[in-house]
LORONU-998292 format. One line per field, with one value per residue (C-alpha): residue number from 1; residue in three letters; x, y, z. Coordinates in pm, 1 decimal, always signed. Layout:
<recs>
num: [NUM, ...]
residuo: [ALA, ...]
xx: [X, ...]
yy: [Y, ...]
zz: [Z, ...]
</recs>
This chain:
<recs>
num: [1, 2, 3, 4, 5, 6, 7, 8, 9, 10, 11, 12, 13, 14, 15, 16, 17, 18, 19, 20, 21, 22, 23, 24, 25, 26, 27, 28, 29, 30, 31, 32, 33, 34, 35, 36, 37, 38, 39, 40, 41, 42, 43, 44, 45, 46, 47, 48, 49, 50, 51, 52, 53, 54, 55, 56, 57, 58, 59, 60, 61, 62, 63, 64, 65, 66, 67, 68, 69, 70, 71, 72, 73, 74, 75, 76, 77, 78, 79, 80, 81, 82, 83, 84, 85, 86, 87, 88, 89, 90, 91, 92, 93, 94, 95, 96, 97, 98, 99, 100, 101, 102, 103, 104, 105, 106, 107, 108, 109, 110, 111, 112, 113, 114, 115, 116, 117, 118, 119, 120, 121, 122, 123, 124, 125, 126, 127, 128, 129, 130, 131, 132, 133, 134, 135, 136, 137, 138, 139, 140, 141, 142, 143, 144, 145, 146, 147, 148, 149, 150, 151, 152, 153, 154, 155, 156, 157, 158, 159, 160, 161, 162, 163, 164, 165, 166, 167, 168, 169, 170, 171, 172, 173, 174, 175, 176, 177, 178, 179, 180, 181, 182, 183, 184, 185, 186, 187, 188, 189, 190, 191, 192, 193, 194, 195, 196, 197, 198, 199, 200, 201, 202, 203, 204, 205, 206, 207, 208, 209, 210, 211, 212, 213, 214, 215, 216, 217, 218, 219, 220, 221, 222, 223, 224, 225, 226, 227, 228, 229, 230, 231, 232, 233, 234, 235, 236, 237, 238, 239, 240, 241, 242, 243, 244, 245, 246, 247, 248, 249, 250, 251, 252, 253, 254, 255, 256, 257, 258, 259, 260, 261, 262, 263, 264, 265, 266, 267, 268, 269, 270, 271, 272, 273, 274, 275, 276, 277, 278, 279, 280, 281, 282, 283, 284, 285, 286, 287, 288, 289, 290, 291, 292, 293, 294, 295, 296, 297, 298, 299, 300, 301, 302, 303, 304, 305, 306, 307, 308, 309, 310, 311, 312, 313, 314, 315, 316, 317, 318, 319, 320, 321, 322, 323, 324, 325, 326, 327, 328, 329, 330, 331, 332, 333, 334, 335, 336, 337, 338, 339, 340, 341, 342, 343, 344, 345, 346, 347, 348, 349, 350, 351, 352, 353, 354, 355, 356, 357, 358, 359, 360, 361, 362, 363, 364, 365, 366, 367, 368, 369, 370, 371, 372, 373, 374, 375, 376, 377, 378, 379, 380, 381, 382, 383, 384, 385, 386, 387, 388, 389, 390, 391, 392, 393, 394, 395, 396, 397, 398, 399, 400, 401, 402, 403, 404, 405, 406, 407, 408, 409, 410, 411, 412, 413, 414, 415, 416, 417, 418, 419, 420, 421, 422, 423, 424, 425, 426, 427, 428, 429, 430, 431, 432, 433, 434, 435, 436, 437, 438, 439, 440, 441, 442, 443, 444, 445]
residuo: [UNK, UNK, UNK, UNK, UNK, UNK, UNK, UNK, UNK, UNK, UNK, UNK, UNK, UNK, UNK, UNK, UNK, UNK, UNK, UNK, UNK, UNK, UNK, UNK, UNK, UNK, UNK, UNK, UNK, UNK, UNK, UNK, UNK, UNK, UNK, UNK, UNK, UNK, UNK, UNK, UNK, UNK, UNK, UNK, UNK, UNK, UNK, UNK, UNK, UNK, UNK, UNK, UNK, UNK, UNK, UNK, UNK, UNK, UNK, UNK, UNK, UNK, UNK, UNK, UNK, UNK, UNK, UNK, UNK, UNK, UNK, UNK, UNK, UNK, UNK, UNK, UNK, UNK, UNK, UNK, UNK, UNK, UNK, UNK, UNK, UNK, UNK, UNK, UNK, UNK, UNK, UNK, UNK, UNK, UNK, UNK, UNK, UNK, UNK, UNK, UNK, UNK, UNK, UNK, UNK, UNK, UNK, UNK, UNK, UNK, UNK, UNK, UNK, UNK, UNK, UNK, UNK, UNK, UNK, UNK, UNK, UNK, UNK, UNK, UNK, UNK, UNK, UNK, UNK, UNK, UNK, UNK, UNK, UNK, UNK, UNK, UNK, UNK, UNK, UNK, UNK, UNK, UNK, UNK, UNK, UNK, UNK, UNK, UNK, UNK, UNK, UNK, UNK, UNK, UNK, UNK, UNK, UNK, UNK, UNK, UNK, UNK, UNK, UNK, UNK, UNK, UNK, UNK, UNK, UNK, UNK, UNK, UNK, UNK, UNK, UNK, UNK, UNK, UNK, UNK, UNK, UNK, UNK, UNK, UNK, UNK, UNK, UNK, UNK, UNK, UNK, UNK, UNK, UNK, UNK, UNK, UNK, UNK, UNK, UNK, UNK, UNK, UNK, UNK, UNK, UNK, UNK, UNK, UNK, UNK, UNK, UNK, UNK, UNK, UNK, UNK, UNK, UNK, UNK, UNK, UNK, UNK, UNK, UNK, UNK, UNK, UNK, UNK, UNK, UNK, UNK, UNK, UNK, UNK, UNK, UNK, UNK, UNK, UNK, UNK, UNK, UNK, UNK, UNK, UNK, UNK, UNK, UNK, UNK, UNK, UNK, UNK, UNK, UNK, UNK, UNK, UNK, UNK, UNK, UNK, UNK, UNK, UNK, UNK, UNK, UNK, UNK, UNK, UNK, UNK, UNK, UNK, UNK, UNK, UNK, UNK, UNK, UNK, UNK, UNK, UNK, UNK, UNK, UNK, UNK, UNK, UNK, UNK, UNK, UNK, UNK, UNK, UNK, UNK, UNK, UNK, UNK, UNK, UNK, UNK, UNK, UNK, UNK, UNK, UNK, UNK, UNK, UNK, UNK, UNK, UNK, UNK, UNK, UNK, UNK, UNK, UNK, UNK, UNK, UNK, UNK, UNK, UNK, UNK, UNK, UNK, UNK, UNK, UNK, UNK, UNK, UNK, UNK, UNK, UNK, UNK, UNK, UNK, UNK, UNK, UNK, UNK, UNK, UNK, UNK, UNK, UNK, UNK, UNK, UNK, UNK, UNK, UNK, UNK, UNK, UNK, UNK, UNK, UNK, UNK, UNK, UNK, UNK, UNK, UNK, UNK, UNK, UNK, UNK, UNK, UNK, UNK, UNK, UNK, UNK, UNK, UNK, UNK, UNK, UNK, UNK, UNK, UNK, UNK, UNK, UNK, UNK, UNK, UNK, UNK, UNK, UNK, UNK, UNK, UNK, UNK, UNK, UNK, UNK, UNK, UNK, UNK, UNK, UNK, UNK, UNK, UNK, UNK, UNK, UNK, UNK, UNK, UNK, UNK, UNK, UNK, UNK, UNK, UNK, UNK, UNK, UNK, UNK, UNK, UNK, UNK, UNK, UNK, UNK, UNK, UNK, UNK, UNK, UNK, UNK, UNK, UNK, UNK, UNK, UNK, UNK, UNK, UNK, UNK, UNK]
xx: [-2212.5, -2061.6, -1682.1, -1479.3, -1120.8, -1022.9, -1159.2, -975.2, -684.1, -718.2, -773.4, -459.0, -265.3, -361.4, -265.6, +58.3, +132.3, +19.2, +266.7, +561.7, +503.2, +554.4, +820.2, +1025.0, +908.0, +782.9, +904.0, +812.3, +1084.0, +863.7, +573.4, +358.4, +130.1, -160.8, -141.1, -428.2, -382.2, -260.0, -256.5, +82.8, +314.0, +602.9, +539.4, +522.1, +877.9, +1076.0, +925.4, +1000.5, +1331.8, +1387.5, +1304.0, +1493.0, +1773.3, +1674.1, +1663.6, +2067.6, +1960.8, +2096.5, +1861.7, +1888.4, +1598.8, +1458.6, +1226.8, +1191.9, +1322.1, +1601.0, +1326.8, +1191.7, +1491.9, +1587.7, +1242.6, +1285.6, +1670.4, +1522.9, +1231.5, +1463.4, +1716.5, +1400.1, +1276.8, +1546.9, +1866.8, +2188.1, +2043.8, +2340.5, +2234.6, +2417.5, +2230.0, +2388.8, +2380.4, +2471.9, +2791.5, +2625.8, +2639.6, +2354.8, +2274.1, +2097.6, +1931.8, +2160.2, +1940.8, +2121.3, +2475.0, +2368.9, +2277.6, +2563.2, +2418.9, +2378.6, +2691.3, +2648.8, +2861.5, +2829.4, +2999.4, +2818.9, +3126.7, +3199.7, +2831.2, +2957.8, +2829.7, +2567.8, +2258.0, +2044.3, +2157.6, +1872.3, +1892.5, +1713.6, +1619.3, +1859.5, +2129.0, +2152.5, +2125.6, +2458.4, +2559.5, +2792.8, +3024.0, +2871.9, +2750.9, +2375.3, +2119.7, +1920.2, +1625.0, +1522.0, +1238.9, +1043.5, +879.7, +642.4, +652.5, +357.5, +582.9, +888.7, +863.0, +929.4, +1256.2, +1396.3, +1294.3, +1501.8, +1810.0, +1824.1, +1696.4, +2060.0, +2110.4, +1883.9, +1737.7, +1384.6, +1212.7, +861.1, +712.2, +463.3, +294.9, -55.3, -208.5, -428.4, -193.3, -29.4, +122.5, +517.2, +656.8, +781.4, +911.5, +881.2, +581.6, +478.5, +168.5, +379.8, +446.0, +111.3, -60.3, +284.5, +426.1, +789.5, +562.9, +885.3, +670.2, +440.6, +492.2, +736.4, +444.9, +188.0, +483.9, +568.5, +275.5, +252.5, +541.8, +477.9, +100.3, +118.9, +329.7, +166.1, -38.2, -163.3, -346.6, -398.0, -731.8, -732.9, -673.2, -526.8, -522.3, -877.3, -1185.1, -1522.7, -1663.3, -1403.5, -1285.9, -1589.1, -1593.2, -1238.1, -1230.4, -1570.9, -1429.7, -1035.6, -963.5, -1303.2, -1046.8, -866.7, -1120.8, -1034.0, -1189.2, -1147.2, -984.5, -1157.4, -1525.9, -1796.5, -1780.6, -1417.6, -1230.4, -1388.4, -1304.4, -1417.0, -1398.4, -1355.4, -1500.1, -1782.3, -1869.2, -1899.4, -2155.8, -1965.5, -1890.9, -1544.0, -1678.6, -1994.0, -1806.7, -1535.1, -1848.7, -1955.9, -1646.0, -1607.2, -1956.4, -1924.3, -1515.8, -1627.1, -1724.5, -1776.1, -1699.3, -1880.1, -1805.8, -1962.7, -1955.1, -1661.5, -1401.1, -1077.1, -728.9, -507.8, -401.8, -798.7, -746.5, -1072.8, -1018.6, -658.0, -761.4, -1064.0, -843.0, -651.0, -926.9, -1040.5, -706.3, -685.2, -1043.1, -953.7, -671.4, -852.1, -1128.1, -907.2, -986.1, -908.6, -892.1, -998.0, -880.4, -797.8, -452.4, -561.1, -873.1, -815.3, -838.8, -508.1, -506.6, -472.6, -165.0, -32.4, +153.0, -139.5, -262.9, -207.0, -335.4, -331.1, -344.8, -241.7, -12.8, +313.9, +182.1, -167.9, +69.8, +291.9, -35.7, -152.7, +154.9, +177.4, -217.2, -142.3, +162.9, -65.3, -302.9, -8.6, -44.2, +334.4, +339.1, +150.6, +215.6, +146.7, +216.7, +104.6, -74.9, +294.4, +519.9, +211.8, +194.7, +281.2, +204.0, -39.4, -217.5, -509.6, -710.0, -636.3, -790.7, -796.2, -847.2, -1045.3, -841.9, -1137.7, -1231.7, -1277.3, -1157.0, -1331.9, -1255.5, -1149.0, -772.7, -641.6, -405.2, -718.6, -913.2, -592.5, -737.3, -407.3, -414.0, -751.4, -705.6, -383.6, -563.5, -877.1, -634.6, -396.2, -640.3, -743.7, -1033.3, -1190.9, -1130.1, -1260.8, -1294.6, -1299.8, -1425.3, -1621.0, -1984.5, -2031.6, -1818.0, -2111.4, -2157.3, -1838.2, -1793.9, -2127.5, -1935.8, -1630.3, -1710.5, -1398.6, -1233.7, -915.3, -839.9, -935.0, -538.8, -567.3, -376.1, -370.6, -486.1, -728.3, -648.7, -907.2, -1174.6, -1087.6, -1046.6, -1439.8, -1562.1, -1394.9, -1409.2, -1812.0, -1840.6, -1660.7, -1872.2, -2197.9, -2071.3, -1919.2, -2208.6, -2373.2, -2155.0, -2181.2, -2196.7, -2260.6, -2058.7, -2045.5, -1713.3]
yy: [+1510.7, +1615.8, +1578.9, +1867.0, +1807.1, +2147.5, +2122.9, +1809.2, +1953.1, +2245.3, +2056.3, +1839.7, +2139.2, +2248.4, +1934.9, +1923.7, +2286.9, +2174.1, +1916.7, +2081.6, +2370.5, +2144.7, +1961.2, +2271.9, +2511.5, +2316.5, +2217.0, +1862.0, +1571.6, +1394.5, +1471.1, +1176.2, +1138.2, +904.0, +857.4, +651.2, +435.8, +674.0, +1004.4, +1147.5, +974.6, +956.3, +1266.1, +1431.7, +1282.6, +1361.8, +1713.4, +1717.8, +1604.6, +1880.2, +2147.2, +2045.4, +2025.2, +2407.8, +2494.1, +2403.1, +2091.2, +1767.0, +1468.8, +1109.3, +899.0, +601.2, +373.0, -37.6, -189.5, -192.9, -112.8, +186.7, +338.6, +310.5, +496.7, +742.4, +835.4, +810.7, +1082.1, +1338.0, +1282.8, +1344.2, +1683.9, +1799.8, +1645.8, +1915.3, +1813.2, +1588.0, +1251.4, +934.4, +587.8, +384.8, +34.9, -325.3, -484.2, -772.4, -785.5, -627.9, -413.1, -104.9, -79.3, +16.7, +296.6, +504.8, +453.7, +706.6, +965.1, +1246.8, +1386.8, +1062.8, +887.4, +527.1, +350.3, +55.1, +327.7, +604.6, +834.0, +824.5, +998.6, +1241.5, +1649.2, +1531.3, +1690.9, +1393.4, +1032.8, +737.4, +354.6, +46.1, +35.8, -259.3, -82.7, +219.4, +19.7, -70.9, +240.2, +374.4, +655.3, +947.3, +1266.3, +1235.8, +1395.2, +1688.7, +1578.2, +1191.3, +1114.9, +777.7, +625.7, +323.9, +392.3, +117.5, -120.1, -64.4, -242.6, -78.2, -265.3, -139.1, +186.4, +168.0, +63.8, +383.5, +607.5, +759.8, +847.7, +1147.5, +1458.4, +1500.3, +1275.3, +1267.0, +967.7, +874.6, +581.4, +404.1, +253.7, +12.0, -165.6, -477.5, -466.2, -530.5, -846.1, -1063.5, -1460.0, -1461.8, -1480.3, -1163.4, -1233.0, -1210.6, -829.4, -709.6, -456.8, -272.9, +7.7, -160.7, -439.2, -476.3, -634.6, -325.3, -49.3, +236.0, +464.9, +316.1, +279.6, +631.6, +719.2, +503.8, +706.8, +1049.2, +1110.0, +1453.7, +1461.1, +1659.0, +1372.0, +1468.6, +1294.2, +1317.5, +1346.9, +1236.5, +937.1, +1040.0, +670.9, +568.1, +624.6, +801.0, +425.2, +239.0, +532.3, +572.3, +160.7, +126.0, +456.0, +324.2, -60.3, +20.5, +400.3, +498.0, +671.9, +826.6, +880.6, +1025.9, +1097.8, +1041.2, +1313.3, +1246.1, +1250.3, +973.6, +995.3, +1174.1, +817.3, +567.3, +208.5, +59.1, -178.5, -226.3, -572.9, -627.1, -937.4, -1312.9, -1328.6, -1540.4, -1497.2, -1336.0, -1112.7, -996.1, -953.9, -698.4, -526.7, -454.8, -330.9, -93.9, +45.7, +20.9, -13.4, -336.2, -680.8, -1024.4, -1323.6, -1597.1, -1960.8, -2216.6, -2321.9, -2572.7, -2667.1, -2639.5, -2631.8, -2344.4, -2337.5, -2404.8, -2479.0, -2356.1, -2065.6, -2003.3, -2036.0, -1782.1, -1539.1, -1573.7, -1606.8, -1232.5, -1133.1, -1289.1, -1181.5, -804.3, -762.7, -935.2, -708.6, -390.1, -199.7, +202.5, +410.1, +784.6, +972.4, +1316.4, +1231.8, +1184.4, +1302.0, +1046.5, +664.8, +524.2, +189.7, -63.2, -299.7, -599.3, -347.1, -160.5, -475.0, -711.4, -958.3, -1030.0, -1301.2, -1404.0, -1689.9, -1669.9, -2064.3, -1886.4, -1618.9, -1895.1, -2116.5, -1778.1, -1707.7, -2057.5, -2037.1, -1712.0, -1849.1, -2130.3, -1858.8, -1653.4, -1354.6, -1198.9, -919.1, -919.8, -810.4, -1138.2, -1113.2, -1165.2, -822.0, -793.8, -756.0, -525.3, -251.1, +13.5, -36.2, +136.3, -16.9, +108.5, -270.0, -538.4, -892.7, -990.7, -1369.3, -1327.4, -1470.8, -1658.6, -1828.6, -2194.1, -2174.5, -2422.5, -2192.4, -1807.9, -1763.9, -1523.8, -1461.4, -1494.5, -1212.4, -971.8, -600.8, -497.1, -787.2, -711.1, -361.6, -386.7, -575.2, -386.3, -38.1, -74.2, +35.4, +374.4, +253.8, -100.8, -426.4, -747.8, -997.1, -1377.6, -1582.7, -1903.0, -1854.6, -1883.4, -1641.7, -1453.3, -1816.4, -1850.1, -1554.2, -1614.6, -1947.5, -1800.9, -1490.6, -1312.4, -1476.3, -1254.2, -1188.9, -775.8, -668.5, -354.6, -95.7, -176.5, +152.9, +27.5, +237.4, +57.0, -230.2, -632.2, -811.0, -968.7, -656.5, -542.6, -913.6, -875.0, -488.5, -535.4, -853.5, -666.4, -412.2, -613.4, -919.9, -567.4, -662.1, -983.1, -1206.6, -1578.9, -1832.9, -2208.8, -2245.6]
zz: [-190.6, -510.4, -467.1, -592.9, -724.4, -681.1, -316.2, -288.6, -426.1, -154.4, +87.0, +50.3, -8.5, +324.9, +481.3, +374.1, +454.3, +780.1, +817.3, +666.1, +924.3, +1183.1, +1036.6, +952.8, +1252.6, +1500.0, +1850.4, +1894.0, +1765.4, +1613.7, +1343.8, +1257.6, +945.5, +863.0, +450.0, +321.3, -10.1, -254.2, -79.8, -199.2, +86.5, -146.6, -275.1, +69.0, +174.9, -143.9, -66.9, +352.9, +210.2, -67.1, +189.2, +468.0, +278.6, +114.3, +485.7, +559.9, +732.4, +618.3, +673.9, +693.0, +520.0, +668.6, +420.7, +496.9, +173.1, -129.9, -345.4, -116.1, -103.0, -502.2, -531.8, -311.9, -450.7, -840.4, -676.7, -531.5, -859.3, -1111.3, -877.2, -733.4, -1022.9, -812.3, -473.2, -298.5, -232.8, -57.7, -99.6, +204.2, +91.5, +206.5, +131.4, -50.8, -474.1, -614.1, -343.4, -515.1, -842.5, -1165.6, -1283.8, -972.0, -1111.8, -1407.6, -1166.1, -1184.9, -819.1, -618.8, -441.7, -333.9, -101.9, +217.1, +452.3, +652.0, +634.2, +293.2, +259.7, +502.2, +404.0, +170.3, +186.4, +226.8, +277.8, +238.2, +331.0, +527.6, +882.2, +890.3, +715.9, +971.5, +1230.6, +1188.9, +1197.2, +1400.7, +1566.2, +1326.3, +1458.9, +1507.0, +1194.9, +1307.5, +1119.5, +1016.5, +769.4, +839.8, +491.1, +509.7, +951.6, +1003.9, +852.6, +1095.5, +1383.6, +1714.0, +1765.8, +1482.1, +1585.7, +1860.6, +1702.4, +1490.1, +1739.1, +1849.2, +1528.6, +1506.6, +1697.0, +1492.8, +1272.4, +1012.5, +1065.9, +747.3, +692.1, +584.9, +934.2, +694.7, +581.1, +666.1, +1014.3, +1061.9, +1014.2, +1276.4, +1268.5, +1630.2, +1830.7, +2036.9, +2259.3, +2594.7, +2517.6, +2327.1, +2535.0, +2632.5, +2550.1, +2465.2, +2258.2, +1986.9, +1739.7, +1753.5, +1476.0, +1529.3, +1494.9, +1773.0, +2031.4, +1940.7, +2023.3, +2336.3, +2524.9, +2332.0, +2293.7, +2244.2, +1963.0, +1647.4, +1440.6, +1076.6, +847.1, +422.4, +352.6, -15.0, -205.3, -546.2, -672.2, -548.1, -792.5, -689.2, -646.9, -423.2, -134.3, +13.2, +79.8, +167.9, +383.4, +607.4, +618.6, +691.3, +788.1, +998.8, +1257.7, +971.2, +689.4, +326.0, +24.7, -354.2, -534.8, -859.1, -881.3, -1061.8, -1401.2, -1405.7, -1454.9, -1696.8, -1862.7, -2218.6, -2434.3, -2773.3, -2805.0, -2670.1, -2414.7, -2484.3, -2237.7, -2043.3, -1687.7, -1711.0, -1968.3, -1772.6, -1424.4, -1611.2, -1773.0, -1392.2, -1295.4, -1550.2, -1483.3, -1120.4, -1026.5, -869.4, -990.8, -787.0, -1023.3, -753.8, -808.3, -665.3, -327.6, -215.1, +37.7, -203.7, -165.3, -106.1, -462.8, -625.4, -938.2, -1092.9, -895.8, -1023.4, -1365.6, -1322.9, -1214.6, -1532.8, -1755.2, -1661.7, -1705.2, -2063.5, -2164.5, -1960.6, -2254.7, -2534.2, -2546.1, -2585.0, -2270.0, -2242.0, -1928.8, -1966.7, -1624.2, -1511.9, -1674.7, -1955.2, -2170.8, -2452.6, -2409.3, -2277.8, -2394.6, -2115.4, -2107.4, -1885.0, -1737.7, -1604.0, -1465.8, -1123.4, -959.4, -581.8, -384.5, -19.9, -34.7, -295.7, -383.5, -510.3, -701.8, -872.3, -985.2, -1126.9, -1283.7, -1427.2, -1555.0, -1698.2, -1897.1, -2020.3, -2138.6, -2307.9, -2071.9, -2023.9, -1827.9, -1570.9, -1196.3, -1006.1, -564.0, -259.3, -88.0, +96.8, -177.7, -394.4, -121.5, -190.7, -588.7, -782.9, -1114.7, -1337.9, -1269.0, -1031.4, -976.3, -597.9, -545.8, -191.7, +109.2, +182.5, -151.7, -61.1, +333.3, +568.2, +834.4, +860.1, +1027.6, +1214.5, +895.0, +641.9, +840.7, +922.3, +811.0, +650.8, +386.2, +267.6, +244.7, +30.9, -209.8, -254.2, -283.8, -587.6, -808.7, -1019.6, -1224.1, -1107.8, -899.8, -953.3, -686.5, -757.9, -518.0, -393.8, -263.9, +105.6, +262.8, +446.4, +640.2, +660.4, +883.2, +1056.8, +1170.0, +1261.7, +1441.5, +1559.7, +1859.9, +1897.8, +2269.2, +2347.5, +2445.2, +2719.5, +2635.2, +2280.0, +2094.4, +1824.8, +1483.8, +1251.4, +1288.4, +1337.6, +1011.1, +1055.1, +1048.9, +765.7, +592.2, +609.5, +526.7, +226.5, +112.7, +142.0, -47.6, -334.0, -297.2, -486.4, -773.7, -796.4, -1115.8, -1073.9, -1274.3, -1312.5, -1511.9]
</recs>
């Protein structure tokens, strides 16, 4: 079916209308929404936030990270520049980004009550958990809710009446440096995510979902919807043929060249290497990845999108690659310096959520494994790296992951009363290799 961007448009309006009816009117005290990769969460919460505070109700912001928070403040400031805004921050140096200090309407400080009156006040889960001895918010926005744990949950919980609760339920799941099997299956599981134990001891509280992917092209929701949201699906807001990549130089014939060819035409592209135990840190692997990259600049790619009818020329800043160990990042990092490639977003899936580029290089989590972890096959990590991207995404891997799989089928333990929100990594591990085996361009470097 022909996807319609003014339908899509619609239909997201409708969503969020939804949601902000609930949020503003509603009874419940708590409103939870499902955002898939590039739906509009941040735009949603700068806009709960706007018209709560339009409403007389002050709000307190909960997001997971220094960097969350500095993006949601610079948000509000851009849309909203008189709207009253406190960034709570740590006592340590550094402890917000610069850019706010410029910002005539925001007031930062380490101290709850200095923020005291302002229409909306932002900071960490682990900042307001410290909190203490201030009269309780009315309302409470929760950004990035899959990634809070439900322990942390708890520790700001006295702090508000209401909250929002938004999040993306595909992507990774909290983190946690101590085990948590004794507790999984329980509702007070404190490793779970604020959102599922929410949900746990308040099932009927209103649950919404975004049902369009803003960032996604025509050729990659459909496969990331069906392998990592098929509880929660969504749909591209753009339509085939409305995004498109070229080059200006055309290919070497060589393997790099031919796999970015097939991206552009098709948004993905398999770059398969040869079959081989390797490593964590493959070396021929590594320096595939940056070879792409190199050639992906060389040839003077341009992205034509909905934002833009002529060619915007794309630039290392436009660019990332993922991988899912930081020693894989730093050996592309270091091959990329070797190649003379500044620029360039380089992370692990953990530190690129949230982050959107116009083409991103995934080396596969499987490339080379003699076996398939628990950690190699989590859903979350796959999903963030197949997601960052608005035009195309090329995969570079070793052959053999389709036995690989077939060796390892999935042995994790079935947890009762563990709600299941999208399939086991297997699943989507072998989903996703059909799909991109479709794409795939053989190379012997």
């Amino acid at each position: 079916m022909k996807s319609d961007p003014l339908d899509a448009g619609a239909e997201a309006a409708r969503a969020t209308q939804a949601i902000l009816d609930d949020t503003l009117h509603g009874a419940a005290r708590g409103v939870v929404v499902d955002s898939p990769p590039g739906a509009g969460k941040s735009t949603l919460v700068v806009r709960a936030a706007r018209e709560l505070a339009a409403a007389g109700r002050p709000l307190m912001v909960i997001a997971q990270t220094n960097a969350q928070v500095d993006d949601l403040v610079l948000r509000l400031a851009e849309k909203e520049p008189d709207l009253p805004v406190g960034r709570l921050h740590s006592s340590e140096p550094d402890p917000y980004d610069k850019a706010l200090d410029d910002l005539a309407n925001v007031r930062t400080s380490a101290k709850a009550a200095d923020l005291g009156g302002l229409d909306v006040v932002i900071s960490t889960a682990a900042k307001w958990a410290h909190v203490k001895g201030v009269e309780p918010w009315r309302h409470a926005i929760v950004d990035e809710a899959y990634q809070m744990r439900s322990d942390a949950l708890l520790a700001v919980a006295g702090l508000f009446e209401r909250a929002l609760f938004v999040g993306d339920p595909g992507q990774l799941d909290p983190f946690s440096v101590v085990g948590a099997d004794q507790w999984a299956g329980l509702t007070h599981d404190p490793s779970a995510s604020a959102v599922s134990t929410l949900l746990a001891h308040n099932p009927d509280l209103p649950q919404h979902r975004l049902p369009v992917s803003w960032r996604l092209p025509a050729s990659a929701a459909p496969l990331v919807s069906d392998a990592f949201y098929p509880y929660t699906p969504f749909r591209s807001g753009t339509d085939h043929g409305d995004r498109r990549l070229a080059f200006a130089v055309p290919s070497d014939g060589s393997g790099p060249d031919r796999v970015l060819d097939e991206a552009a035409e098709a948004g993905w592209g398999l770059l398969e290497l040869p079959a081989r135990h390797t490593p964590r840190t493959d070396p021929e692997a590594v320096r595939a990845v940056a070879q792409v990259v190199r050639r992906l600049l060389d040839r003077g790619g341009a992205a034509v999108s909905e934002r833009s009818p002529d060619p915007v020329p794309l630039t290392a800043d436009r660019v990332a690659v993922g991988t899912a160990h930081r020693d894989q990042a730093a050996a592309v990092r270091a091959a990329l310096a070797e190649l003379g490639v500044p620029g360039v977003a380089v992370d692990t899936a953990n530190r690129l959520q949230g982050r959107e580029f116009d083409v991103t290089v995934m080396l596969h989590p499987l490339s080379g494994r003699p076996d398939a972890t628990a950690f190699h096959l989590e859903t979350g990590r796959l999903c963030v790296l197949a997601s960052r991207h608005r035009h195309a995404c090329i995969v570079v891997c070793r052959a053999g992951v389709a036995e690989l799989l077939d060796e390892h089928p999935s042995t994790e333990p079935v947890r009762l009363g563990v709600t299941v929100k999208f399939p086991d990594g297997w699943e989507a591990m072998m989903s996703t290799w059909d799909h991109w085996s479709g794409h795939r361009v053989a190379w012997r470097p």
